[in-house]
C-alpha positions, 0 to 999 in steps of 0.5 A: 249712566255708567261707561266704564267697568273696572274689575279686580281678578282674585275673588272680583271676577276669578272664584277662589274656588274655580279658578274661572270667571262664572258664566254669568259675569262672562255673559253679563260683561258681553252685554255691557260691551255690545252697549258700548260699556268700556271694560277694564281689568284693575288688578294688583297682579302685573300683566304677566301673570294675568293667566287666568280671564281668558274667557273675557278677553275679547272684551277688555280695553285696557288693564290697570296692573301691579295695584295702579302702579302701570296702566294702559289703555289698549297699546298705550301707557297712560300711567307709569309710577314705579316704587323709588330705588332707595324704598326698594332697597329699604323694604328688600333689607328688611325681608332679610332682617325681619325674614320674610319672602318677598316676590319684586315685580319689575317693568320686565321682569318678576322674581322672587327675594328671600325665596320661601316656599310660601310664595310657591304654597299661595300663588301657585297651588292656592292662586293658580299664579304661574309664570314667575321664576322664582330664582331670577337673579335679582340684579336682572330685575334691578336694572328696571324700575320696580313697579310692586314689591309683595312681602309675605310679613305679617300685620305686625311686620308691615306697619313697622315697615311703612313709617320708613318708606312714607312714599309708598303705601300698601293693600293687603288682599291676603291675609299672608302678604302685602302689595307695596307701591309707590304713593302715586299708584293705587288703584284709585288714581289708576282708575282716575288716570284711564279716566280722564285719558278717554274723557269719561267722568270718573262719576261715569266709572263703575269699580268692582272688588273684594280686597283692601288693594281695591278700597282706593277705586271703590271710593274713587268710582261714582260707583264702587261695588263690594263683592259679598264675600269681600272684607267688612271695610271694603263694603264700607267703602262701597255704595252697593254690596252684592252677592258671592263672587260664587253666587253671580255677584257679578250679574247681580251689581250689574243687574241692580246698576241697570248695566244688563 
């Protein structure tokens, strides 16, 4: 019997094309809630730019953010592991060696490094990601841990860039950019940490995604949902794959997992 929903935001359960959580998966969610079906947001956006699940908002419990590098259940934090200073420096070095843009996520505060109007071209006009300012001096944002870097490089780029930074690992859930975290953070240990902080088998997890960012909790959950406009290694690594985030895949997984 499932007793947790984890769902990732961009083409989980926001359209790429509406920018809205489809009526059906709201309704769907509403339902699982009232059975007392615990729900959680598991995304590698940090909470301060989660702008857009307003519609579910009454029913969420907790959020697994920056990719599983800061989560919480209600007020409290159950898992903290922000990237090392010296892999920061590294990875910030190389966008100004390699030349690419790269958006820091720290515990306070979000900027922008080697600023290039690709971050405002994807996550403003294309994610409809507002809230970052981009010219937030980096010393500002230094001063915290550093719980996500976002380069904006390419494949080739990135796998030169990981052998260095072996503490850390990266998802790739667009084909511009990266999320980097610390080895300790991906949304499957995310998932596992709220987990076992409210004594629910993590057999009894149920996880939703459509990007590489959320292989980690698909495979981690008892049950792990691919989206059917997700990439062809996310549904290898699920047990079911349901329809378009645009056709009610949302209703539809949890209609076949006898949630709703």
């Amino acid at each position: 019997m499932i007793k947790a929903l984890f769902f990732d935001i961009d083409g989980t359960l926001v359209s790429m094309k509406t920018h809205t959580i489809p009526t059906s998966a709201v309704k769907s969610i509403a339902q699982a809630k009232r059975q007392g079906v615990k729900v959680f947001i598991a995304t590698g956006r940090p909470y301060a730019i989660i702008n857009n699940i307003d519609s579910i908002l009454p029913y969420i419990d907790g959020y697994l953010t920056t990719n599983g590098a800061y989560c919480t259940v209600g007020n409290e934090v159950v898992y903290h592991h922000p990237i090392p200073k010296r892999d920061v420096e590294l990875i910030l070095n190389d966008a100004i060696e390699q030349d690419y843009s790269c958006v820091v996520v720290g515990e306070k505060d979000i900027t922008t490094y080697n600023y290039k109007d690709n971050i405002d071209r994807i996550f403003r006009r294309t994610l409809d990601i507002h809230g970052i300012d981009y010219h937030l001096p980096i010393e500002k944002v230094m001063q915290y841990d550093i719980l996500q870097l976002t380069p904006f490089a390419t494949v080739e780029q990135e796998q030169l860039l990981m052998p260095r930074i072996p503490d850390c690992v990266s998802g790739r859930w667009h084909p511009e950019f990266m999320d980097i975290t610390s080895r300790m953070a991906d949304k499957g240990r995310g998932l596992a940490a709220i987990a076992q902080h409210l004594g629910i088998p993590i057999d009894a997890c149920a996880a939703f995604g459509d990007g590489g960012n959320d292989i980690s909790m698909i495979r981690a959950a008892g049950v792990g949902v691919a989206m059917g406009n997700a990439g062809d290694d996310v549904k290898q690594a699920a047990n079911f794959v349901t329809t378009h985030i645009d056709e009610d895949g949302i209703m539809h997984a949890m209609q076949h997992l006898g949630i709703v």
